[in-house]
N, C-alpha and C positions, 0 to 999 in steps of 0.2 A: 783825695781828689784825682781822677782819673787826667793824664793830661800827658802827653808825649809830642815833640817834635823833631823827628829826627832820620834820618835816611842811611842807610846801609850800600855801599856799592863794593862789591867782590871782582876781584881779578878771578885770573885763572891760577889755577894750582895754591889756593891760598886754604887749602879746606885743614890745614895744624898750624896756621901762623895767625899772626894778629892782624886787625884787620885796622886802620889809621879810619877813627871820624873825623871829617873834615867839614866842621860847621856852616865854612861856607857854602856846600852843596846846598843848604837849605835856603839860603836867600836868592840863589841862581836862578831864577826861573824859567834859564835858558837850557836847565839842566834836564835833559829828557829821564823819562821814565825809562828808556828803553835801556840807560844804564844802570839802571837796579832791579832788585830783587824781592826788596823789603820797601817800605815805605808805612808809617804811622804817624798820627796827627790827631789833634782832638776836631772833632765835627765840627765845631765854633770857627776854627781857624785853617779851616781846609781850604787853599789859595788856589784859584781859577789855571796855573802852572798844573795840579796835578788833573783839576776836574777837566779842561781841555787836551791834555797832553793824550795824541792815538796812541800808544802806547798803553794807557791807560784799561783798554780791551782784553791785554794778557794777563792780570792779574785777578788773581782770587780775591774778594774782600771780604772782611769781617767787619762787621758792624754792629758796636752794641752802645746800644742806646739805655743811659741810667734814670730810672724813675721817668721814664717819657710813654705817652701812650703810642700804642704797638701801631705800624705803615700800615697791618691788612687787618683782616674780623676776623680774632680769631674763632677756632674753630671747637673746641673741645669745652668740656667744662669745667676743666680743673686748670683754665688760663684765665686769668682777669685781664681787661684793658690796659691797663698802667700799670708801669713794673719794668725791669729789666729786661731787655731784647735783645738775643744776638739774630741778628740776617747773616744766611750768609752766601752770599754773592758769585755766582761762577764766572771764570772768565767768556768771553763772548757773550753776553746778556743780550738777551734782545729790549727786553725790558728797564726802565731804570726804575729804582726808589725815589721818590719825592724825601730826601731827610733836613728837610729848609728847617732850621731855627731847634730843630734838635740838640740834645746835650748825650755826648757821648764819645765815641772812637772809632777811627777806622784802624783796619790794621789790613796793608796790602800786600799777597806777597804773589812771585811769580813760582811755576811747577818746578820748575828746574833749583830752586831753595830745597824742593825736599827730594829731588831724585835720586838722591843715594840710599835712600831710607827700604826698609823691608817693602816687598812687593801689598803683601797684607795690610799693612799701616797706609800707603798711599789709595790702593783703592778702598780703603774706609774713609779716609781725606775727602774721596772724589764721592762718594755717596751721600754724605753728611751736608754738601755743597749741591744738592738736590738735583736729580737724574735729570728733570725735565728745561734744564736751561733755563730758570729763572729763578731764584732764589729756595731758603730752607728759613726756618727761624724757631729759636726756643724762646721760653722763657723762663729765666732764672729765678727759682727761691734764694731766700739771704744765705743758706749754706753754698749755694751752689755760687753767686755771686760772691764772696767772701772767698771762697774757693780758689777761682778764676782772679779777683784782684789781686790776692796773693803771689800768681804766678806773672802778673803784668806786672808790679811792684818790681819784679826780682829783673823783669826785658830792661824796665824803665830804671831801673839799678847799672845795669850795665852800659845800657849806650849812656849813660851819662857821663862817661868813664870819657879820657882824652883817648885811649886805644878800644877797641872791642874786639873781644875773643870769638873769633867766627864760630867754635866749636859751641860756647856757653847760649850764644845767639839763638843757633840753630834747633840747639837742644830745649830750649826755656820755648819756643815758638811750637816743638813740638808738642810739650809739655803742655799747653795751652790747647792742642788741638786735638791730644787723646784726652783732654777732659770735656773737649766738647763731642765725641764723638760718644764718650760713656753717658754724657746727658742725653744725648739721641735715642740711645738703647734706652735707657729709662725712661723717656718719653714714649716709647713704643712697647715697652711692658703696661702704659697704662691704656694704651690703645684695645678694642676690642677687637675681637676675630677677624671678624669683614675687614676690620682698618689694616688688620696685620695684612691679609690677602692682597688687596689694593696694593700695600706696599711692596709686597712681595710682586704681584703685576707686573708694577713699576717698572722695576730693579730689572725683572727680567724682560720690559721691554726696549728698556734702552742699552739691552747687550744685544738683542737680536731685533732691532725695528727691520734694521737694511735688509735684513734678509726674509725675517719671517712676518708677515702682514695677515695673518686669518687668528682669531679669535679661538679656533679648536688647538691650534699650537702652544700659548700661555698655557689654558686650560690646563694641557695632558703634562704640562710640565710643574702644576698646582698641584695634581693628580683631585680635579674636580671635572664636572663635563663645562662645556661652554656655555649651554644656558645658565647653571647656576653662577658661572662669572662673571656672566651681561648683569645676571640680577645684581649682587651683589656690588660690580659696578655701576650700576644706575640708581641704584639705592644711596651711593657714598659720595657718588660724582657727577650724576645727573647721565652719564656719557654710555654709551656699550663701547665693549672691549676694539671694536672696528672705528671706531669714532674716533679713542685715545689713541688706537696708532696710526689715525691718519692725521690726528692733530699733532703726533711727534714729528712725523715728516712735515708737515707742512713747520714747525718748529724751526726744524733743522736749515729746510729750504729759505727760510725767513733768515737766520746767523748767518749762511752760507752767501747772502745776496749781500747786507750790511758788510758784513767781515770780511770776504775773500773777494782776490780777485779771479774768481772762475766767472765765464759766462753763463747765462742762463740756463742753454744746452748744455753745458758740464755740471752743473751743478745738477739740472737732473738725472742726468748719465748716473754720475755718481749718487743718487738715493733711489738706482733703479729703475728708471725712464726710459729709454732705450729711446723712446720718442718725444721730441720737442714739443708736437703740439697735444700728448697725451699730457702732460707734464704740466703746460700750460692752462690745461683744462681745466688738470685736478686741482691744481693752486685757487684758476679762479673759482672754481667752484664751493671752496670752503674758506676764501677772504674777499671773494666780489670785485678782485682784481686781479690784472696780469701779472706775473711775477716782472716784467719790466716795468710795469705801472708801480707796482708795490716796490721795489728798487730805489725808483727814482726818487718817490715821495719818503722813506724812510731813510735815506742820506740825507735830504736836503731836513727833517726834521731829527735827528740824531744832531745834525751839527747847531742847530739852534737852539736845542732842548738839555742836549746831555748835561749839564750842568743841573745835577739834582740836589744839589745842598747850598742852592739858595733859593728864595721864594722866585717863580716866574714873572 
């Protein structure tokens, strides 16, 4: 049975010593996120302390849901409804998961848990946690789940422990996340051409949104022309390649007003605006609202809402 309750908090310079659990951190509720790194729980007993805490916004989550039917539709056909799910969750989400009355796990960690780690292995972390800012998700066969409990078995081994070896910690977390990354690749061997493409899109527009905005740009770096990418995208996504990268901006603009505190004019300085009320234009023109209008209404709904793991 899948089932962990337990919190991790690192010092500095602790990365070859042991690390003391201190059980009472888990009944604190006064104990911010912002002093940890790690955090895991089963869904059933996720306490309004971690789902309220702002803090909450740096962390990556994994989410995997056992024998439950899947948050979205999926999409392929070699995924059934009900089955094992992992989500998984970027830090800044604009969006949340409704996972109310679900059975499963979360497992939360912040970037700075794997900063020491090869460059290669971290941006494959950050791709598998889906370009576009709002979640990824597989679904696991019983190898692949048997797999993956294997390696939770051996976390849920250790912090059980009265000390925890930061090195064992860190390493077992890994271990869990190059096998979710080799399921990814496998899930995209089963994909066809176009989906490869799409993906490939993707990837490459969220290294260059800020700077490159024309549809013959992705293209030549596809090495296809642009018409066949609109096609190609409109066939898979409904969208032309100018649509998805105004919907990443408008994306980003969307994190940036929730998450930061830049003003409206910086924030669109910073995704290339030079002007306030171009900026303004373009927002309203693709959400039917101002970006201070959309501000105001998505704080005061974030703070009433965020709480997705219980029923509204």
């Amino acid at each position: 049975m899948l089932f962990a309750i337990f919190v991790v908090h690192f010092r500095n310079n602790t990365s070859n010593r042991l690390v003391n659990f201190n059980t009472s951190l888990i009944q604190n509720s006064a104990y911010m996120l912002s002093d940890k790194v790690l955090y895991i729980r089963d869904l059933a007993d996720c306490p309004p302390s971690y789902l309220d805490d702002p803090g909450r916004k740096e962390f990556y989550e994994i989410v995997w849901l056992i024998n439950e039917e899947a948050l979205h539709t999926p999409q392929h056909d070699f995924q059934t409804l009900i089955g094992n799910w992992i989500y998984l969750i970027p830090p800044y989400r604009v969006h949340q998961l409704n996972k109310a009355g679900k059975k499963g796990v979360l497992i939360s960690f912040k970037h700075e848990l794997l900063e020491d780690d090869l460059k290669e292995f971290l941006l494959d972390v950050f791709r598998i946690f889906n370009v576009q800012g709002e979640f990824s998700c597989l679904q696991l066969n019983e190898e692949s789940a048997r797999s993956l409990q294997a390696v939770y078995n051996l976390m849920h081994e250790e912090y059980a422990k009265e000390e925890i070896n930061l090195i064992i910690v860190k390493a077992l977390l890994k271990v869990f996340l190059l096998k979710l990354i080799q399921l990814k690749e496998q899930h995209f061997t089963l994909q066809d051409i176009n989906e490869k493409r799409v993906y490939e899109f993707m990837m490459l527009l969220e290294l260059n949104y800020h700077e490159e905005r024309t549809a013959a740009f992705y293209a030549d770096k596809m090495n296809i022309s642009a018409k066949r990418l609109n096609q190609i995208l409109k066939e898979k996504l409904s969208k032309t390649g100018m649509q998805l990268i105004h919907d990443r901006l408008v994306l980003e603009a969307k994190r940036q007003m929730i998450h930061s505190e830049n003003t409206i004019k910086e924030i669109g300085f910073n995704l290339g605006f030079k002007d306030r009320s171009y900026f303004s234009r373009f927002f309203k023109g693709h959400t039917n609202q101002t970006p201070q209008e959309f501000q105001n209404q998505a704080k005061n709904y974030v703070q009433q809402h965020d709480n997705t793991l219980y029923p509204e």
